[in-house]
C-alpha positions as a Markdown table, in Angstrom:
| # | Residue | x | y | z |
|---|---|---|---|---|
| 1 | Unk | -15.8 | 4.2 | -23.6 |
| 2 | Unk | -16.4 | 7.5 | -22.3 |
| 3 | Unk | -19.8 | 7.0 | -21.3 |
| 4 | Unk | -18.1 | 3.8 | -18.9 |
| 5 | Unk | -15.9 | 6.1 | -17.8 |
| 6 | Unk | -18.2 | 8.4 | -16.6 |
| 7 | Unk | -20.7 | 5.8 | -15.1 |
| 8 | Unk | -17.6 | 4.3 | -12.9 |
| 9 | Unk | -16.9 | 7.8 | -11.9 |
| 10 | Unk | -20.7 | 8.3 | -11.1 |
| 11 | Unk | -20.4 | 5.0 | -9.0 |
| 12 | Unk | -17.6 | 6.3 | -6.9 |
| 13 | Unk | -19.3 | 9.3 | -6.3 |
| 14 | Unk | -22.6 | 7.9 | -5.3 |
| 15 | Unk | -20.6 | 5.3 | -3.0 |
| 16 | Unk | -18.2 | 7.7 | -1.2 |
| 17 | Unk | -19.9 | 10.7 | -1.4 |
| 18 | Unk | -23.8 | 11.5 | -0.8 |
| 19 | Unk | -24.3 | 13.5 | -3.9 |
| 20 | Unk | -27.3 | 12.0 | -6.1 |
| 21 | Unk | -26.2 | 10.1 | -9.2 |
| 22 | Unk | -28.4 | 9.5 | -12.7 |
| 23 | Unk | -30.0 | 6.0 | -11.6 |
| 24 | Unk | -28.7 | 4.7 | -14.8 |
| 25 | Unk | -25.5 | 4.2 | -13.2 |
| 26 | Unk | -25.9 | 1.0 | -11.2 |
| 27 | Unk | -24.0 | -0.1 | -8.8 |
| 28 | Unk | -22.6 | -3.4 | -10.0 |
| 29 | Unk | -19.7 | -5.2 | -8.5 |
| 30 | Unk | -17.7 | -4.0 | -11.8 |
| 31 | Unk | -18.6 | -0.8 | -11.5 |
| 32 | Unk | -17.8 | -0.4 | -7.9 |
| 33 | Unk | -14.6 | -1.9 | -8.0 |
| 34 | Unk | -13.5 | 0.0 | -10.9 |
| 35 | Unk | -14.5 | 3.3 | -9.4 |
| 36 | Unk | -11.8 | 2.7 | -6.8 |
| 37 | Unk | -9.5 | 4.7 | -9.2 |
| 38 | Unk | -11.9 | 7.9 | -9.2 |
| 39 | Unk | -11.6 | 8.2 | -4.9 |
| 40 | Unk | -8.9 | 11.5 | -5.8 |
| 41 | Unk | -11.5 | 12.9 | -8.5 |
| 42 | Unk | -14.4 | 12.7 | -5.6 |
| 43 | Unk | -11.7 | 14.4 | -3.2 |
| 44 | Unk | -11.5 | 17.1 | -5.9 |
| 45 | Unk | -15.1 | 17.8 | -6.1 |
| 46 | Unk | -15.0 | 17.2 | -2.4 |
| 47 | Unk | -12.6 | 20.0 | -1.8 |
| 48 | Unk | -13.9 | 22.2 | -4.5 |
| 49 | Unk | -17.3 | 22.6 | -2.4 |
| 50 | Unk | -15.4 | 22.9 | 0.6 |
| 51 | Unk | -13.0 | 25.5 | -1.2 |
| 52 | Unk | -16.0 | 27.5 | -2.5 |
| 53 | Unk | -17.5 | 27.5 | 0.9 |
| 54 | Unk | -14.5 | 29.3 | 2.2 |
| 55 | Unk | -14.5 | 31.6 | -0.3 |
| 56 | Unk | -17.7 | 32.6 | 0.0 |
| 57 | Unk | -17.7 | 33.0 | 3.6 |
| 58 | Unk | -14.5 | 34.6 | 4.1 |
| 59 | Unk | -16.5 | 37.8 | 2.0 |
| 60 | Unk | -18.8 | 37.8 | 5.0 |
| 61 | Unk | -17.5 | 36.3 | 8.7 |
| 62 | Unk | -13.8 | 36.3 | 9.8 |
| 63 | Unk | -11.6 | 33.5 | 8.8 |
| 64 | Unk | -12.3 | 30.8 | 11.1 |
| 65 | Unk | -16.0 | 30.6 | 10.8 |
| 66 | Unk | -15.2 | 30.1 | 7.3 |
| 67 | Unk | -12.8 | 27.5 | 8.2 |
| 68 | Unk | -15.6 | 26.1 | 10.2 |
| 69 | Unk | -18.4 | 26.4 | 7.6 |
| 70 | Unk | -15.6 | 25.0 | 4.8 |
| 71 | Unk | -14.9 | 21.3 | 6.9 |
| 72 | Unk | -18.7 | 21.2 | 7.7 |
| 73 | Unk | -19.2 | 21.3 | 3.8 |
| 74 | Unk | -17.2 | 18.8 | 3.2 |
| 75 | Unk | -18.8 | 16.4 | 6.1 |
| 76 | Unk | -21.6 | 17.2 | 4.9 |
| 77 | Unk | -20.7 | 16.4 | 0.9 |
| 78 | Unk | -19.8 | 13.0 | 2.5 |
| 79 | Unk | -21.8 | 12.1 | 5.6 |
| 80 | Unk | -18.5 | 11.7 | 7.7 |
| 81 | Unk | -17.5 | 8.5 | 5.7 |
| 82 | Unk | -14.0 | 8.9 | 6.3 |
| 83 | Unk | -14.3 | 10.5 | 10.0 |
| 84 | Unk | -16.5 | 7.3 | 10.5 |
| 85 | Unk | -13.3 | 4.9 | 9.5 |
| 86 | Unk | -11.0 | 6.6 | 11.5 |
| 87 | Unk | -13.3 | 6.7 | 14.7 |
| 88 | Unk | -13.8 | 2.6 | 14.2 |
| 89 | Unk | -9.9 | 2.3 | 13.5 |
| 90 | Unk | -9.2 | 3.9 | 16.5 |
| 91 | Unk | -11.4 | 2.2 | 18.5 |
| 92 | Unk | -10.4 | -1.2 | 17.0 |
| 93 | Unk | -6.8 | -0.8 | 17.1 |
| 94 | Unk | -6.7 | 0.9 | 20.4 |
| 95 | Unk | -9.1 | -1.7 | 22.3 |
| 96 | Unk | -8.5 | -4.7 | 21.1 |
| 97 | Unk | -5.5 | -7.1 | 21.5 |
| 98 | Unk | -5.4 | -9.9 | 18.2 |
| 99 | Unk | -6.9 | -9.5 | 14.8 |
| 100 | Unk | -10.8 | -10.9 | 15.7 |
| 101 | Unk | -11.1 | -8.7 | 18.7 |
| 102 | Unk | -9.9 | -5.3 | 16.9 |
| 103 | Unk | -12.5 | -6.7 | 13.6 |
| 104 | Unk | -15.2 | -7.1 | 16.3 |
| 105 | Unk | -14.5 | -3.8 | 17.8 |
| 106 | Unk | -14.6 | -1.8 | 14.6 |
| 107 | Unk | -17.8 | -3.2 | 13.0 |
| 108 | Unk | -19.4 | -2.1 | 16.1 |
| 109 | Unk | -21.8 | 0.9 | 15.5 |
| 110 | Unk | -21.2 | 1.8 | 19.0 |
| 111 | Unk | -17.9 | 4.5 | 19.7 |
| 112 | Unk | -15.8 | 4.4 | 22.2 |
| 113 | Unk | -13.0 | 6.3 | 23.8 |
| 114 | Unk | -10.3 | 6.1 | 21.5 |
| 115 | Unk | -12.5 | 7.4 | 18.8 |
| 116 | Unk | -13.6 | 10.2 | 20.6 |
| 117 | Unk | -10.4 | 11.3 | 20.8 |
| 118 | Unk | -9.3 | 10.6 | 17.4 |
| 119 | Unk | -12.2 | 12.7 | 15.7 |
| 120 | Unk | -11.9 | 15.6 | 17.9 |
| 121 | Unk | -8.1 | 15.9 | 17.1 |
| 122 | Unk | -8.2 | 15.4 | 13.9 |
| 123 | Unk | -11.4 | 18.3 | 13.2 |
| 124 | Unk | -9.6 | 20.3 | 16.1 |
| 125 | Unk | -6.4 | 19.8 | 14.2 |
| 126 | Unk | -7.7 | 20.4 | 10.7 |
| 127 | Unk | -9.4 | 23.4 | 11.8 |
| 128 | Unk | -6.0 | 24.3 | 13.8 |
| 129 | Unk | -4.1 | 24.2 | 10.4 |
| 130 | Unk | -6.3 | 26.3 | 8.1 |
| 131 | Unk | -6.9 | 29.0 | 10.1 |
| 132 | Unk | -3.1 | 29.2 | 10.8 |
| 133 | Unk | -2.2 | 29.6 | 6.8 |
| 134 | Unk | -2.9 | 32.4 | 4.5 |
| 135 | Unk | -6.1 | 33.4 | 3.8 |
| 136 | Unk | -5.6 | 33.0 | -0.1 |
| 137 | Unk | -3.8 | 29.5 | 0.0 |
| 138 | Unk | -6.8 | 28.3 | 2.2 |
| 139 | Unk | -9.1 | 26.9 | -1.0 |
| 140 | Unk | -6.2 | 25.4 | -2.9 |
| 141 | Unk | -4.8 | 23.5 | 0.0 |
| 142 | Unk | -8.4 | 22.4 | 1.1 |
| 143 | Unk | -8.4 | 21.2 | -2.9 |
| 144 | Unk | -5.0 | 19.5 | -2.9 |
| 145 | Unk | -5.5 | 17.5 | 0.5 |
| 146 | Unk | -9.0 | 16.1 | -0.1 |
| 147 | Unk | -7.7 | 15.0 | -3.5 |
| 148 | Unk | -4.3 | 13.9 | -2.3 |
| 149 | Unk | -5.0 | 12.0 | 0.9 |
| 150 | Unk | -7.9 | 10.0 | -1.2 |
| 151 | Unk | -5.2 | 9.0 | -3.2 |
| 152 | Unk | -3.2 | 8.1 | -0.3 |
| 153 | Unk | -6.2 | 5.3 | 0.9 |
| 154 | Unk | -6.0 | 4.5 | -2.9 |
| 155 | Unk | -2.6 | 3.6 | -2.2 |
| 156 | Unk | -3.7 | 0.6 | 0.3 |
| 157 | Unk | -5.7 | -0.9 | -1.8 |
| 158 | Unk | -2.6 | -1.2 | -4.2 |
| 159 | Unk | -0.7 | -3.0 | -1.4 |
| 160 | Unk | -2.4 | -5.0 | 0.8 |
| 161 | Unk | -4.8 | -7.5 | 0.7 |
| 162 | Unk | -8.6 | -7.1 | 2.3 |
| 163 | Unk | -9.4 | -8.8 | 5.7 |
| 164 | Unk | -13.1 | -8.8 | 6.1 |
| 165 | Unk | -13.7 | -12.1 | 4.6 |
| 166 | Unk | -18.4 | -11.3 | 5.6 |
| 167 | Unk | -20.5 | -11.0 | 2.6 |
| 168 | Unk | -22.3 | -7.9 | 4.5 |
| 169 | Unk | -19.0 | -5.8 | 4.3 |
| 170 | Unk | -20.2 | -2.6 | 2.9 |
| 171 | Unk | -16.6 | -2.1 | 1.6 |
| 172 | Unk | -16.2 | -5.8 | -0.2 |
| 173 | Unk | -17.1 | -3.9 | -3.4 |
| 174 | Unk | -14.7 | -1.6 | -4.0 |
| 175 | Unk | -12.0 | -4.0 | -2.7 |
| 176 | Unk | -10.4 | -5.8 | -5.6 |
| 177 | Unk | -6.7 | -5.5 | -5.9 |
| 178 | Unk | -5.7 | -2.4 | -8.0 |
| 179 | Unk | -3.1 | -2.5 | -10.5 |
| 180 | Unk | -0.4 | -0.3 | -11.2 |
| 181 | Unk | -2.1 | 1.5 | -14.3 |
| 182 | Unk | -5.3 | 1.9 | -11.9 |
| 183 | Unk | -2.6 | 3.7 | -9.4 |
| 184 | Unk | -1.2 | 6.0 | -11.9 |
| 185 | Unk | -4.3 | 7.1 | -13.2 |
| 186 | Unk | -5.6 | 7.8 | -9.5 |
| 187 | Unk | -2.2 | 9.5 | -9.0 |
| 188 | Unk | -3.2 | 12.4 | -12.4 |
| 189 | Unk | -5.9 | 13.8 | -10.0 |
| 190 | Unk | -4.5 | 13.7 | -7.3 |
| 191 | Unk | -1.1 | 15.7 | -8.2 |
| 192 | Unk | -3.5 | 17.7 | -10.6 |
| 193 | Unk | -4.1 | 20.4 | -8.5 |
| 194 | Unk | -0.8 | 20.6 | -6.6 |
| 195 | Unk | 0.7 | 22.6 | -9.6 |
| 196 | Unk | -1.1 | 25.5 | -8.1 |
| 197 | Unk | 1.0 | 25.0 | -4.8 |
| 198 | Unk | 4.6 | 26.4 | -4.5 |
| 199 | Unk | 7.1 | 23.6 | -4.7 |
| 200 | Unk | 8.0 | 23.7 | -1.6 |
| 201 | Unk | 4.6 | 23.4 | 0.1 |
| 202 | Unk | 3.6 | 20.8 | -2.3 |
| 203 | Unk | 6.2 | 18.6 | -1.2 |
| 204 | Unk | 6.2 | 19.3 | 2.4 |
| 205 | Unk | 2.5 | 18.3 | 2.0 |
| 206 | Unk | 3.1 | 15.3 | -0.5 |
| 207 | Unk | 6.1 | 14.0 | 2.0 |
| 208 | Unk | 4.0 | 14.2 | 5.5 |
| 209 | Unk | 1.1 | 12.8 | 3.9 |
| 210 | Unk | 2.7 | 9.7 | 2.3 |
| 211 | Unk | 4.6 | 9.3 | 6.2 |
| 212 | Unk | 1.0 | 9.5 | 8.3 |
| 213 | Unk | -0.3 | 6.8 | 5.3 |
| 214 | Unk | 2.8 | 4.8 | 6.3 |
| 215 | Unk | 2.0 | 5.0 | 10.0 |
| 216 | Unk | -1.2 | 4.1 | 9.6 |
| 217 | Unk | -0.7 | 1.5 | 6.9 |
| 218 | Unk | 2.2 | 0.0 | 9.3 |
| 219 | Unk | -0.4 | -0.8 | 12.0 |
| 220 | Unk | -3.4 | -2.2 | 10.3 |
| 221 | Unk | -0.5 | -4.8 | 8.5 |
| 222 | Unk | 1.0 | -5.5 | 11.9 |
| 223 | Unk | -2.5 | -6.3 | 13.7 |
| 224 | Unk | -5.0 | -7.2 | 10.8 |
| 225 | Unk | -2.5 | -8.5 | 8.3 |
| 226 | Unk | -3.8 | -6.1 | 5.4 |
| 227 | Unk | -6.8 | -3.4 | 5.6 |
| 228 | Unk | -10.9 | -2.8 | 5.8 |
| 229 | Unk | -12.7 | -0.1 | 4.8 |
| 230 | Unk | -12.6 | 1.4 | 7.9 |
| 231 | Unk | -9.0 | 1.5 | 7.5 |
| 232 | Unk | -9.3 | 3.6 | 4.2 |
| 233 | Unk | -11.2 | 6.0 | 6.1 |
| 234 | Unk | -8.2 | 6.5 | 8.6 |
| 235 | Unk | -5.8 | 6.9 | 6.2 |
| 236 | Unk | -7.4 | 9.6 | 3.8 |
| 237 | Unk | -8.1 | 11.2 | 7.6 |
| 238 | Unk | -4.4 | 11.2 | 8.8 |
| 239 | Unk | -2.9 | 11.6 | 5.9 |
| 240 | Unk | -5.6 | 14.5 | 5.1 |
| 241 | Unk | -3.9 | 16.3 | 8.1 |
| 242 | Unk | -0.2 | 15.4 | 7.0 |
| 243 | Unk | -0.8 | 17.2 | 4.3 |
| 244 | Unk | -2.0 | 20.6 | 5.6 |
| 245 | Unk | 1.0 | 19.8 | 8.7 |
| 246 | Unk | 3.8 | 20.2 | 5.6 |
| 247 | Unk | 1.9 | 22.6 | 4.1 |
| 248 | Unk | 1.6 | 24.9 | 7.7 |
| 249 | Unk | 4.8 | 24.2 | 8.2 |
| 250 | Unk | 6.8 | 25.8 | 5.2 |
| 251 | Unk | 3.9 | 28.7 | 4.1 |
């Protein structure tokens, strides 16, 4: 049982993240849709590299070069999967006007305006935000949002049904409906490393995050009637700066 365990965390992490995994793990439709449930443990490695990162360079360059070097980490941990999704949500739901159009739009390679503007506020913003909070709640927070807003897109997948209905969807997967228990046991890493936060900040963070997944959540059901991976993407994104907004806002 352990050794399954361990192979459908594996499988998450070689799907969402580009660290190299053992080659014994597969990647079978099982696997992958039961490594759904891992996302918030790949945001706490995720944020641990990018946490370390700061730490590091915080002992050598002023604090926002480390902020810098800290959110290139983590792009770099994960090939700008999720800043990918949010660039091809905003396009989609920004340029098109029905379901087929805004589909179309984000399953081009191509970006366009809208996502322009959505990646450079959301780096400028997450950039912004760290450098504005304490240096020595910097690698915790960094932790608690990637691990928290992964459990946010988590939360989608809980909620609403998939729309891509193409075999060649590289999300079709990971997509299978989770249950309840698959939530819950998403939801132990995620709040995991919140008990290092002050109360306060946690919840500010917790309550701003679950609002931007809301917002976002809201549109893809009004337009789409449910979500795509690309929609996943935006939500870990905006929720990821929720998060460090409530956070900024009470430290």
């Amino acid at each position: 049982m352990l050794k399954r365990e361990l192979s459908y965390f594996l499988a998450a992490l070689g799907y969402f993240t580009r660290v190299p995994v053992p080659a014994w793990v597969g990647f079978s439709a099982e696997s992958l849709q039961q490594a759904a449930r891992y996302l918030p443990a790949v945001g706490l490695l995720v944020g641990g590299v990018s946490a370390a990162v700061f730490w590091g360079a915080a002992k050598l360059w002023p604090v926002p070069v480390a902020v810098l070097l800290a959110m290139a980490a983590s792009i770099a941990v994960t090939g700008a999967f999720h800043e990918d999704g949010l660039s091809d949500t905003a396009d989609g739901l920004g340029g098109g006007w029905d379901k087929q159009r805004i589909l179309e739009i984000m399953k081009d390679s191509r970006v366009g305006s809208y996502g322009v503007v959505a990646l450079v506020l959301a780096l400028l913003g997450k950039f912004s935000l760290l450098t504005s909070l304490d240096v020595a709640w910097v690698p915790i927070t960094l932790l608690s949002a990637h691990a928290f807003s992964r459990f946010c897109a988590v939360t989608l997948m809980a909620s609403m049904d998939y729309v891509r209905d193409d075999s060649q969807s590289k999300a079709r997967p990971v997509v299978a409906r989770l249950s309840f228990g698959a939530l819950l046991f998403a939801l132990v890493f995620a709040a995991a490393p919140l008990i290092w936060l002050p109360p306060g900040q946690a919840l500010a963070g917790v309550l701003l995050a679950l609002l931007a997944t809301f917002w976002v959540a809201t549109k893809c059901r009004r337009w789409l009637g449910g979500y795509t991976g690309d929609c996943l993407g935006a939500v870990q994104q905006v929720a990821e700066l929720g998060f460090l907004l409530g956070v900024g806002a009470v430290l």
